[in-house]
C-alpha positions in Angstrom: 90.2 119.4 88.3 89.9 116.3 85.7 88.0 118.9 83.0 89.8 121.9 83.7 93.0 119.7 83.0 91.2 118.7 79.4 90.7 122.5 78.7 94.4 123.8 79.3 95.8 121.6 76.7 94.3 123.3 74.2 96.6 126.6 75.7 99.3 124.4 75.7 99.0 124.0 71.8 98.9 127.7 70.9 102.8 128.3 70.3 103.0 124.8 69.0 100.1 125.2 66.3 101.5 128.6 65.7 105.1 127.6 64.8 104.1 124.4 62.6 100.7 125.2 60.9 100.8 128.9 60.5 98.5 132.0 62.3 95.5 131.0 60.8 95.0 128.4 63.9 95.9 131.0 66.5 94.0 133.2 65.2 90.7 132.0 65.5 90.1 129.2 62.4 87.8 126.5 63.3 89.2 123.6 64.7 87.5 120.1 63.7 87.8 117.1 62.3 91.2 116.9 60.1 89.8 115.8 56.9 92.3 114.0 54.9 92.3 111.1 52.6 94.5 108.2 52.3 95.5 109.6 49.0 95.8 113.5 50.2 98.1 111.4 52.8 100.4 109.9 50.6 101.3 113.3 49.2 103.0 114.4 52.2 106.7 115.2 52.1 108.5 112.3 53.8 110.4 115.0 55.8 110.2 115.1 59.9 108.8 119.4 59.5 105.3 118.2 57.3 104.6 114.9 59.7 105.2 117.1 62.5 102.4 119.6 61.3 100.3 116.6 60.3 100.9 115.4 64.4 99.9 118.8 65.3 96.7 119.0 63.3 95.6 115.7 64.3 95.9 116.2 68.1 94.1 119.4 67.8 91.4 117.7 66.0 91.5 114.8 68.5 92.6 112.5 66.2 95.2 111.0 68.8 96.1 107.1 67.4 97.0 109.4 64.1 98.3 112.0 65.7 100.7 109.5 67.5 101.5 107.9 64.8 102.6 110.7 62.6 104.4 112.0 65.6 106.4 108.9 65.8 107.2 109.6 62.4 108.3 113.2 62.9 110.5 112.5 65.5 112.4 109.5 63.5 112.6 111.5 60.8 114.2 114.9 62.6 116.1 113.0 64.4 117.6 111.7 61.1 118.0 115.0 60.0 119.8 116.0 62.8 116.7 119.4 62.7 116.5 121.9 65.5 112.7 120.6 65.9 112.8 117.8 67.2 112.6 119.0 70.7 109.3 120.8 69.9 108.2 117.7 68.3 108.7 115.7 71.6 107.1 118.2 73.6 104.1 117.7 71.7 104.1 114.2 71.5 103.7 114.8 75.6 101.1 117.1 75.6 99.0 114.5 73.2 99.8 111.6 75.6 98.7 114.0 79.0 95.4 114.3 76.8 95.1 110.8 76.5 96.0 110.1 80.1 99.5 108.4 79.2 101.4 110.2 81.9 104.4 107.9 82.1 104.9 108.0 78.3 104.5 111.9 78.6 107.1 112.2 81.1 109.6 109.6 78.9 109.4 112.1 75.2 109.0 115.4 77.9 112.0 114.4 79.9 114.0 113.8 76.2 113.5 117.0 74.9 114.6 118.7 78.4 117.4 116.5 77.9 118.5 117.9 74.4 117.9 121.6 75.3 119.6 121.3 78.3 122.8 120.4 76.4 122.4 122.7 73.8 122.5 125.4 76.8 118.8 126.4 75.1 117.2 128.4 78.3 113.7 129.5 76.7 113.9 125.7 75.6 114.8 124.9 79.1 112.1 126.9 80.6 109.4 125.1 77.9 110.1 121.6 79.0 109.6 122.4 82.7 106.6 123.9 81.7 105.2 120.7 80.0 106.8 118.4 82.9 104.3 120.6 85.1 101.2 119.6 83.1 102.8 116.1 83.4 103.2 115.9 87.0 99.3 118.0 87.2 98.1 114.9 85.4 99.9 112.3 87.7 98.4 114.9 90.7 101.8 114.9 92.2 101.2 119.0 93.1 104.6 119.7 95.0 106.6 118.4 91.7 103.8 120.2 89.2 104.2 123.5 91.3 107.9 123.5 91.3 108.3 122.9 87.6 105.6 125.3 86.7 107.3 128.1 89.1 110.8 127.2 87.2 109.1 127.8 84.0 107.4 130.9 84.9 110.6 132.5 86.5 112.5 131.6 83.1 109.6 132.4 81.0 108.0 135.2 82.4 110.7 137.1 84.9 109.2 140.0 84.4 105.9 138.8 86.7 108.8 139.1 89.8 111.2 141.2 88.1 110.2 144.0 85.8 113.6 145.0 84.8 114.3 141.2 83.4 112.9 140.1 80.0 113.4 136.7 78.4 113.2 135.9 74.5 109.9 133.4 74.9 107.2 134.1 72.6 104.0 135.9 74.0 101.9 132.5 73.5 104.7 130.5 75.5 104.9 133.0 78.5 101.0 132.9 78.9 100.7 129.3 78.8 103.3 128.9 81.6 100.9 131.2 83.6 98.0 129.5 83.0 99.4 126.1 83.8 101.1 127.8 87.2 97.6 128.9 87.9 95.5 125.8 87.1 98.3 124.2 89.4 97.1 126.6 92.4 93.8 126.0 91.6 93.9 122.1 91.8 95.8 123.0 95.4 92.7 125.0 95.9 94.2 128.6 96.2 91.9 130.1 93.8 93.4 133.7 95.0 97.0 133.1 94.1 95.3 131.6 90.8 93.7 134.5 89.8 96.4 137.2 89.4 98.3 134.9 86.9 94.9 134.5 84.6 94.9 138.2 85.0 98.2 138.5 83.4 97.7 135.7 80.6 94.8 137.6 80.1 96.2 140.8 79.4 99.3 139.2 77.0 96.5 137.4 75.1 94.7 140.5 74.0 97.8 142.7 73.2 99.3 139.3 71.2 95.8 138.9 69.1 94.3 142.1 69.0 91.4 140.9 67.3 90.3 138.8 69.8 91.4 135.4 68.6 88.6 132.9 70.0 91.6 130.2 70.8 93.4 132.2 73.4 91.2 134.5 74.8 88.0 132.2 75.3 89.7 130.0 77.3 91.9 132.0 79.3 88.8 133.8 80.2 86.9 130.1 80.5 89.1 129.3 83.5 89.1 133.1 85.2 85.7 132.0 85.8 86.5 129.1 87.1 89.0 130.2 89.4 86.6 133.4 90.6 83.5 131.5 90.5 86.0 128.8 93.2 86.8 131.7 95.3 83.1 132.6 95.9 82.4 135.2 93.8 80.0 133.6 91.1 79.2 136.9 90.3 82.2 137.9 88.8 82.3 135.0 87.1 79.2 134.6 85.5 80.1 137.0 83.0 83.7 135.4 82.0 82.1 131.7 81.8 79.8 132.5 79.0 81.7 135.0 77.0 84.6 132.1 77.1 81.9 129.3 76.3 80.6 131.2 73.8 84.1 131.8 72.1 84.7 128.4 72.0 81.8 127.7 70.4 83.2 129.6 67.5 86.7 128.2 67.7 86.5 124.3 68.1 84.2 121.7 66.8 81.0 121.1 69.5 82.4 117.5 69.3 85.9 118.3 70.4 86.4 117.2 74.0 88.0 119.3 75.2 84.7 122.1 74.1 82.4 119.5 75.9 84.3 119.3 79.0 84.0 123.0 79.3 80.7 123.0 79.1 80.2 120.1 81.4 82.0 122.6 84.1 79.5 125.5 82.8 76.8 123.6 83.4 77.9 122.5 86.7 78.4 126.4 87.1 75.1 127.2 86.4 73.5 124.4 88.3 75.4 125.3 91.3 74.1 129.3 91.0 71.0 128.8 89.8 69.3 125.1 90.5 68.9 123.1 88.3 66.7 123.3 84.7 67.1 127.0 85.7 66.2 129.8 83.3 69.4 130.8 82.8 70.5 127.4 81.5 67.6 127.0 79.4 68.7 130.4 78.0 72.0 128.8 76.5 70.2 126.4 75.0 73.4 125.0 73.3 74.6 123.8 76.4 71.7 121.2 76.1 72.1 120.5 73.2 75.7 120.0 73.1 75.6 117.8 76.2 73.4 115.4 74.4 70.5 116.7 77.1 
């Protein structure tokens, strides 16, 4: 599950890129290399709100020694300020150090911000943090803890999925991304069928949340139904939601970005297993070779 793991992250970012660096990323701009100058860098406000959007953009470019550093820097500096942010400034300090395989590190900044939302009685908050300890725990492949947190978050984040009279104040992109990390959990436990139903439903709050069909959300959401289809041996079905999610990554992140080449590592695998391989139908996508350095 190493490169399904990779991919998720990127879900995990949507409410975080959202708050701190406007729609334009959620809703479909490229994401590459963040190009910024040393002078362009010395213009930043010395506030903890701009390094935590520099932190932000820097982990979504991959950028992660920056990105760390400027998150250090955010958190020091909202912590001086005493702002309501510095929770969410933890929590993605932790996703950046699960992408960079620093679990005990992730656990440490995901464990503080529980910590502060737990005393500020903050239950969405609450919810968010169990979500992230989830991907933690994922990472660590301790599965008992990562489905327990990630059932927590779901309940708190998404009662409706049980309960459709109950209703909780999390954002669309926040109840989606503790319903694809619940079902990446199930598919690393390798129950692909309880998977599926909650990509369904991430699905579904994806395209009524960006209309449009935002690239970011939709792409990969639909990236791993394949997966977890494809997994429960129906490659047929799948086929169809692996290359219209490959494909919508390809418009949304830079062909360098690892976490795009890790999806289309498991494509290829895909197509491989389906078809043999050098098939014709991975010669049609001829991007995939190309992208894989093949």
């Amino acid at each position: 599950m190493r490169r399904i793991r990779l991919t998720t992250i990127v879900i995990a970012l949507l409410s975080l890129a959202g708050r701190c660096l406007g729609p334009n990323i959620v809703s479909g701009q490229k994401l590459s290399g963040a190009q910024m100058t040393s002078q362009e860098r010395a213009k930043i406000p010395n506030d903890g709100a701009s390094w935590f959007k520099l932190a932000v953009a820097f982990q979504i470019s991959a950028r992660y020694k920056d990105s760390e550093r400027a998150y250090k820097k955010a958190v020091r500096l909202l912590k001086t300020e005493g702002s309501e942010s510095m929770s969410d400034a933890l929590d993605g300090m932790g996703t950046m150090y699960v992408q960079i395989r620093k679990y005990e590190k992730a656990r440490t900044v995901e464990t503080e911000a529980l910590l502060i939302r737990e005393a500020k009685h903050d239950a969405v908050g609450v919810g968010l943090s169990w979500m992230h300890l989830a991907l933690v725990s994922l990472g660590q492949h301790r599965l008992p803890d990562a489905e327990m947190f990630a059932e927590m978050a779901v309940h708190r984040l998404v009662p409706e999925r049980t309960n459709p009279t109950m209703h909780s104040t999390a954002t669309a992109d926040e109840k989606m991304t503790a319903l694809v990390y619940l079902a990446e959990i199930r598919c690393a436990q390798v129950h692909y069928d309880d998977a599926i139903p909650e990509l369904v439903a991430a699905l579904g709050i994806a395209k009524s949340v960006h209309p449009a069909g935002s690239p970011l959300a939709i792409s990969y959401i639909k990236f791993l139904l394949g997966y977890a289809i494809w997994k429960n041996g129906e490659p047929g079905r799948a086929a169809e939601l692996f290359e219209s999610g490959i494909r919508g990554l390809q418009a949304t992140v830079s062909p360098t970005h690892p976490t795009f080449t890790a999806a289309v590592r498991q494509y290829k695998a895909f197509l491989n297993e389906i078809h043999g391989p050098h098939s014709v139908e991975a010669r049609r996508l001829g991007f995939l070779n190309e992208l894989d350095g093949h």
